[in-house]
C-alpha positions as CSV (number, residue, x, y, z in Angstrom):
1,X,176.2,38.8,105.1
2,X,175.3,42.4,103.9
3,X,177.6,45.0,104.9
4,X,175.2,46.5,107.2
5,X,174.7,43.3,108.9
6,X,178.4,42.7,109.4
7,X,179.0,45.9,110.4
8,X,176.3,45.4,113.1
9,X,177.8,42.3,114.3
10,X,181.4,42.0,113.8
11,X,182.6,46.1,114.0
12,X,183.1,46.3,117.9
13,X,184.6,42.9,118.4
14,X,187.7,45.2,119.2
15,X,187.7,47.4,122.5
16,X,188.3,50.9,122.5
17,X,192.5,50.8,122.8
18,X,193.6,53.1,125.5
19,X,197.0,54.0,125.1
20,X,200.3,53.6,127.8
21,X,203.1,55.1,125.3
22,X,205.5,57.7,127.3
23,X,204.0,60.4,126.1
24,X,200.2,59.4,127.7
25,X,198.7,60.9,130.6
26,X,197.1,57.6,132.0
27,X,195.2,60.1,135.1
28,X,192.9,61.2,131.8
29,X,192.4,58.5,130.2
30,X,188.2,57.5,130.1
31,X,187.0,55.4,133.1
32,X,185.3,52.2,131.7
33,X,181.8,53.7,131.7
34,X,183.0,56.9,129.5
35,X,185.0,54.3,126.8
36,X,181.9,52.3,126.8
37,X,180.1,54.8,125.6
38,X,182.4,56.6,123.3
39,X,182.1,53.0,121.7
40,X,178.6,53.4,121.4
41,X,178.6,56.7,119.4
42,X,181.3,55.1,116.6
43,X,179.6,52.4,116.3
44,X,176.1,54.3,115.6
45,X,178.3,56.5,113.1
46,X,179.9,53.6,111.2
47,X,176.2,52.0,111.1
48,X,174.9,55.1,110.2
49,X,177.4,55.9,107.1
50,X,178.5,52.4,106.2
51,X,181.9,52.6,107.6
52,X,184.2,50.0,107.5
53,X,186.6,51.3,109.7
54,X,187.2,54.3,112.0
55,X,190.6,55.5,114.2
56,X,190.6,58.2,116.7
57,X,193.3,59.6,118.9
58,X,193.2,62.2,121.6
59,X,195.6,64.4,123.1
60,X,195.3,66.6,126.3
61,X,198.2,69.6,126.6
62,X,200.1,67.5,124.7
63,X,200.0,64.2,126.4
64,X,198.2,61.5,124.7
65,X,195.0,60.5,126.7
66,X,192.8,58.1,124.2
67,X,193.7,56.0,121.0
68,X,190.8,53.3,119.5
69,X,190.0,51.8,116.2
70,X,187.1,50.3,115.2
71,X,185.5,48.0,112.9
72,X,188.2,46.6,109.7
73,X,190.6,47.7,108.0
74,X,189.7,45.3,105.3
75,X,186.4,44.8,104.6
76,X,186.1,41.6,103.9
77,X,186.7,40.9,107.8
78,X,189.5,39.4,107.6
79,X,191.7,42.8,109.3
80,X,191.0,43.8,111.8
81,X,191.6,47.4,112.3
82,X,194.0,48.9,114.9
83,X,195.4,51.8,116.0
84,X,198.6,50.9,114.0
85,X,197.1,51.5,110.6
86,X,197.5,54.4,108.3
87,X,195.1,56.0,106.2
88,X,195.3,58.2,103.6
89,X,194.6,61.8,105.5
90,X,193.4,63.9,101.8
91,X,193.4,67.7,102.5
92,X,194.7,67.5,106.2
93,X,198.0,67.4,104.1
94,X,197.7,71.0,103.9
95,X,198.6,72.1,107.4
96,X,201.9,69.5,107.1
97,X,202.5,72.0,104.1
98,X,202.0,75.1,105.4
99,X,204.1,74.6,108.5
100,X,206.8,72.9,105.7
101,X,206.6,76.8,104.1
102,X,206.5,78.6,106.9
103,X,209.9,76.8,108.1
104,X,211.3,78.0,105.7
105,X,210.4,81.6,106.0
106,X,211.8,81.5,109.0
107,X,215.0,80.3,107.8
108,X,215.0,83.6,105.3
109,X,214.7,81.4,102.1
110,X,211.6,83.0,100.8
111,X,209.0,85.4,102.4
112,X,205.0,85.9,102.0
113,X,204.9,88.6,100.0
114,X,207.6,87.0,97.3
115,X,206.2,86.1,93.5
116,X,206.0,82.7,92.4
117,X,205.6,82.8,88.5
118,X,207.5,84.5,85.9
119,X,211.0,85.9,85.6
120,X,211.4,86.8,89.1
121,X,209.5,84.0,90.8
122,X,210.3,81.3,92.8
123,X,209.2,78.8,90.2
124,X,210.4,80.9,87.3
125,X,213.0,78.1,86.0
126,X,209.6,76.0,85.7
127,X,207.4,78.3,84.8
128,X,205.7,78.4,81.3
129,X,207.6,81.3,79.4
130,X,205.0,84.1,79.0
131,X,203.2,84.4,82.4
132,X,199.7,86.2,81.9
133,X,199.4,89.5,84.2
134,X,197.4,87.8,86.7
135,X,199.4,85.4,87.4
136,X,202.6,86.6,88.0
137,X,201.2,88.5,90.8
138,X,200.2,85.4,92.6
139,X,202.4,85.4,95.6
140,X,203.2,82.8,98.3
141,X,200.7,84.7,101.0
142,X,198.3,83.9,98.1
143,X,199.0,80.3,97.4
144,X,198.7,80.1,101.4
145,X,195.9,81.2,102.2
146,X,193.7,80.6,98.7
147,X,193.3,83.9,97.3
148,X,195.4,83.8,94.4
149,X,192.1,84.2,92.2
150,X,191.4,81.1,91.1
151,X,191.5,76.8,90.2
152,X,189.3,76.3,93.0
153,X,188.2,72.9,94.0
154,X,185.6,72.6,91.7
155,X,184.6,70.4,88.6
156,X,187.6,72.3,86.7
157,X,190.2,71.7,89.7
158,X,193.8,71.7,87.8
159,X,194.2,68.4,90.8
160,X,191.6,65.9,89.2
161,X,192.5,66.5,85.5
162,X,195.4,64.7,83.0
163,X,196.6,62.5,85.5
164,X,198.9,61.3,83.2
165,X,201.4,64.4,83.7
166,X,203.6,65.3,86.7
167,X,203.7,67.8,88.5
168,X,205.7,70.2,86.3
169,X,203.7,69.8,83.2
170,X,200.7,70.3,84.8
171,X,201.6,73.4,86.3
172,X,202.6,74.6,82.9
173,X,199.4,73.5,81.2
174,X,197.5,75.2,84.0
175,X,199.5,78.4,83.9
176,X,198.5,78.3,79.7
177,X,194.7,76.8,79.8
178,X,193.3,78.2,83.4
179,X,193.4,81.7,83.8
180,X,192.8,83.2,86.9
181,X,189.1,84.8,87.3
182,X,190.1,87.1,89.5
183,X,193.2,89.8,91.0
184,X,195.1,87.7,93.2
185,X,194.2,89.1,96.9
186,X,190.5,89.9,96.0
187,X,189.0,86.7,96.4
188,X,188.9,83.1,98.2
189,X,188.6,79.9,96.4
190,X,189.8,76.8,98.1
191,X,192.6,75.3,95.8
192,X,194.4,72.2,95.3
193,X,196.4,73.2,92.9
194,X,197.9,76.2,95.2
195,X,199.2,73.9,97.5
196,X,200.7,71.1,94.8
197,X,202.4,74.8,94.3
198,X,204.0,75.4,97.6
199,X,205.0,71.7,96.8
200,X,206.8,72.4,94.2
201,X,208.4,75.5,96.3
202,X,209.6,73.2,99.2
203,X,211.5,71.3,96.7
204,X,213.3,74.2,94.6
205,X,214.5,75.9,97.6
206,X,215.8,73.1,99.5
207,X,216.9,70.4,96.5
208,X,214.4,67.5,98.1
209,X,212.0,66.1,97.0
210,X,208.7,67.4,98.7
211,X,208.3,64.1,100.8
212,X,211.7,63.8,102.2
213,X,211.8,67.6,103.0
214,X,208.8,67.3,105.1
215,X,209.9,64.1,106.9
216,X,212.9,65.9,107.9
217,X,212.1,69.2,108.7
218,X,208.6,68.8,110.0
219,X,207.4,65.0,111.4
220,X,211.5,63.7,112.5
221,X,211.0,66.8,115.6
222,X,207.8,65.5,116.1
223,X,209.0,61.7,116.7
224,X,206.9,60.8,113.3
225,X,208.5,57.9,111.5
226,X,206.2,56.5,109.7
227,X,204.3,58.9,107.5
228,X,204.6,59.0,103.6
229,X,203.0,59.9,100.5
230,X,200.4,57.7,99.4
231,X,200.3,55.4,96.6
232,X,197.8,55.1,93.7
233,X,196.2,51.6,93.7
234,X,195.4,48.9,95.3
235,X,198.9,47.2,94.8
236,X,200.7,50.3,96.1
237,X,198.7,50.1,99.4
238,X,201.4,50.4,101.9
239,X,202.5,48.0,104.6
240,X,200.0,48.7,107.6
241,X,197.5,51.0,105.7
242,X,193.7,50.5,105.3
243,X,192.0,49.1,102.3
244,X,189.5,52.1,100.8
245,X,185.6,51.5,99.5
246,X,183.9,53.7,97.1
247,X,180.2,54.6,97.7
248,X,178.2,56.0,95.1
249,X,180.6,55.0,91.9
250,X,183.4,57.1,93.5
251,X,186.8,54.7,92.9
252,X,189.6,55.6,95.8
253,X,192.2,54.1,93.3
254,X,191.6,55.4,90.1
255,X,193.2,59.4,91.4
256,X,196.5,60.1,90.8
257,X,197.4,60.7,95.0
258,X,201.3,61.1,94.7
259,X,200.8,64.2,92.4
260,X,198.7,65.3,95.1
261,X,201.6,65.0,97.8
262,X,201.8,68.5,99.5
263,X,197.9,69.3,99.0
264,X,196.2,65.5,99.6
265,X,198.7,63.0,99.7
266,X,200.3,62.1,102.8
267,X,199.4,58.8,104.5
268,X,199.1,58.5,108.4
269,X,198.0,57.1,111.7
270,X,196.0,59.4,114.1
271,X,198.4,59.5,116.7
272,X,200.9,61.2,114.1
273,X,198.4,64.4,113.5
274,X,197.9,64.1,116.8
275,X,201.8,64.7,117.5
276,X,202.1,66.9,114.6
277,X,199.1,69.3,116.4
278,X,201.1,69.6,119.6
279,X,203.8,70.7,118.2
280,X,201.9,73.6,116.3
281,X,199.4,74.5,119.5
282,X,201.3,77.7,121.1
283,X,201.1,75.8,124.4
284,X,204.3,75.3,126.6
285,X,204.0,72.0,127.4
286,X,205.5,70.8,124.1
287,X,208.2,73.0,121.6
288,X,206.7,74.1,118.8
289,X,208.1,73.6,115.5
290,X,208.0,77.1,114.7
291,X,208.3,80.8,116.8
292,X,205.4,82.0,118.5
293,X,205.2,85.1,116.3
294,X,205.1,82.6,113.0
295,X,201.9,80.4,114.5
296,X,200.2,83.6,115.2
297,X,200.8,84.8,111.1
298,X,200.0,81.2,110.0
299,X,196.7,81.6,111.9
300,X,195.6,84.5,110.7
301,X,192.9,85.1,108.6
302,X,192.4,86.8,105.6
303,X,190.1,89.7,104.4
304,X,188.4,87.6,102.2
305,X,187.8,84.6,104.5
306,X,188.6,85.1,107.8
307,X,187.7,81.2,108.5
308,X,190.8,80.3,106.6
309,X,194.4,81.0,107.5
310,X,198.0,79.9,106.0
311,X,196.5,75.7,105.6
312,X,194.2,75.9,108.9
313,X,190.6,76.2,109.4
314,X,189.8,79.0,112.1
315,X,187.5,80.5,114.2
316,X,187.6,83.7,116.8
317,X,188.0,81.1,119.8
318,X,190.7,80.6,118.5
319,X,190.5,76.6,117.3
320,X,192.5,75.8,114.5
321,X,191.6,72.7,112.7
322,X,191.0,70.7,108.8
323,X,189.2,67.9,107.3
324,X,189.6,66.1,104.5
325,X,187.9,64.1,101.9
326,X,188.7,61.6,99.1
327,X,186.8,58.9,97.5
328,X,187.4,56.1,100.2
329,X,188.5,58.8,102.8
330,X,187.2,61.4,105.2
331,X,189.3,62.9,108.2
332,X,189.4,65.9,110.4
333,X,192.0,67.4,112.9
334,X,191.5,69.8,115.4
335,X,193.2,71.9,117.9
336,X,191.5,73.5,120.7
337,X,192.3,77.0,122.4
338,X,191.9,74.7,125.7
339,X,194.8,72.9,125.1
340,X,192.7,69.4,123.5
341,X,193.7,68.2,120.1
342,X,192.3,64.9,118.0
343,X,192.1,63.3,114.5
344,X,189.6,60.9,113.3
345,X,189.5,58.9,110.2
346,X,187.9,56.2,108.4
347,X,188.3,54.3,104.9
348,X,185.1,55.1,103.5
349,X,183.6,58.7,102.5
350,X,179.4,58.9,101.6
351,X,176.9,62.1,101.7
352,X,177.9,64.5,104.5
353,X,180.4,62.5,106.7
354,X,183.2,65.1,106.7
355,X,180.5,67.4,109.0
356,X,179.1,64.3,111.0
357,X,182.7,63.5,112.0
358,X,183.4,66.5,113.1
359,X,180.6,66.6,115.4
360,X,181.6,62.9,116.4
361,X,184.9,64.0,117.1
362,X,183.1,67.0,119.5
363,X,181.0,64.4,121.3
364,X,183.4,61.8,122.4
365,X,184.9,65.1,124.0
366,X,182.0,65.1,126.2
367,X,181.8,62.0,127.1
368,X,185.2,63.0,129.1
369,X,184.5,65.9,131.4
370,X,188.3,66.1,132.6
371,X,188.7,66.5,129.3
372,X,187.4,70.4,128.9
373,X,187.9,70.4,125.5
């Protein structure tokens, strides 16, 4: 049987999984009709971009209203995908970080405007001796918000190459071979590398390692147990996580996705971004992790991309939201100025899925009108 085909006939042998946890409002949960057809648009999705599996959750001012997985979480049929497996969430990592950072700010152990390279940085006892100019301005605010000048997310990024060295070599190498094409401040470029950075931050100002800082001081107050950073292959797939397929070459396990930890690496269920999002929203009916004068900074936009903020996505609505994508991997999560917030994610990535999920993600709103998202 062809993938196509099995997708087709095997992928909706599961329901849609409606949730009764404690913190559910049942009263919102879709009527039989609106699952039904919130069923119908993943499966035309999965068919559509040869998707093995897919997970959803849904939250409503901060009570969960819909969880539902579809299709496998091993191809070969023999899994049966649930609401209960992980997935590896790629660059929706970056809002875990950011919040991580801004924690910590908060706690007056660094600020926005304070230097990260050289003598005086934060990372000057792992720095590479002589910083160049450039760099050495390159300040948190810059790492934050990806305008520190440079190593982009292109064929160059500092992320995808020598995956043979951790993370403080690397840094070092990319301080030495990648110069900065521009001031830091000046410009945006979308950066991988910036946020294996703020990594690296986490763990010299509080003696953790990146992982166990963010466990603690981030997903614990969230009632998040279960997250953690990804493995590389196949034999380090964790205990409840999905199995990833390649399309088009692409090979989810030949990527080093522990050194990507704070920018790409973290592995999760949709219900956890789901918590994680209501307790980042600004809304009173759960606390937020941080003050309400921090959200509004970590929000903010920049001169040179006003879409971007400190790890978030935004717009003038305000929504705050980010996808990600990895070979094997695309996922979006979004928070809504009317008080909705989801994540979506499957186990395979092809040609343009990252934008049709997002719209997926928009249209099972609809199908929901209590919902007002």
């Amino acid at each position: 049987m062809n993938r196509r085909n099995c997708l087709k006939r095997l992928a909706f042998t599961l329901p849609a999984l409606t949730i009764s946890r404690g913190w559910a409002a049942p009263e919102l949960a879709p009527t039989d009709k609106e699952a039904a057809a919130i069923s119908d648009l993943c499966r035309k999705f999965m068919v559509e971009f040869s998707v093995p599996g897919l997970s959803v959750a849904f939250a409503h001012h901060g009570k969960s209203v819909f969880q539902a997985a579809y299709g496998f979480a091993d191809e070969s049929c023999q899994e049966k995908l649930t609401t209960e497996h992980s997935f590896r969430i790629a660059s929706v990592s970056k809002p875990l970080t950011s919040v991580a950072i801004f924690g910590l700010i908060e706690q007056g152990k660094l600020k926005p405007s304070d230097k990260v390279f050289g003598p005086e940085g934060l990372l000057a006892s792992k720095s590479v001796r002589d910083v160049p100019p450039r760099e050495a301005e390159v300040t948190v605010h810059h790492l934050l918000t990806h305008t520190a000048g440079g190593w982009g997310n292109d064929r160059n990024d500092p992320m995808f190459q020598h995956p043979e060295l951790g993370h403080a070599k690397l840094i070092a190498r990319t301080l030495r071979d990648q110069p900065l094409q521009n001031d830091p401040g000046t410009s945006y470029a979308y950066s991988n590398f910036g946020y294996c950075v703020l990594g690296r931050i986490i763990e010299e100002l509080t003696g953790k390692p990146y992982e166990k800082h963010v466990q603690q001081a981030v997903l614990d107050p969230c009632g998040i147990h279960t997250m953690k950073i990804a493995g590389n292959t196949l034999a380090e797939r964790a205990r409840g996580e999905v199995v990833y397929y390649g399309r088009n070459g692409e090979n989810p396990y030949d990527m080093n996705v522990r050194r990507m930890d704070a920018h790409g690496g973290w592995i999760a269920r949709p219900e956890d971004l789901v918590k994680f999002l209501t307790h980042a929203d600004s809304l009173a009916e759960t606390p937020d992790l941080l003050k309400e004068e921090t959200l509004k900074e970590m929000f903010q936009g920049t001169k040179a991309n006003a879409g971007y903020a400190s790890g978030w996505s935004v717009n003038a609505v305000p929504n705050h939201w980010h996808n990600g994508s990895l070979p094997g991997t695309a996922t979006v999560a979004v928070t809504t100025a009317s008080g909705m917030c989801w994540a979506g994610f499957t186990n395979a990535r092809s040609k343009d899925i990252n934008s049709a999920l997002d719209r997926l993600m928009w249209d099972i709103t609809k199908q929901v009108p209590d919902w007002r998202a």
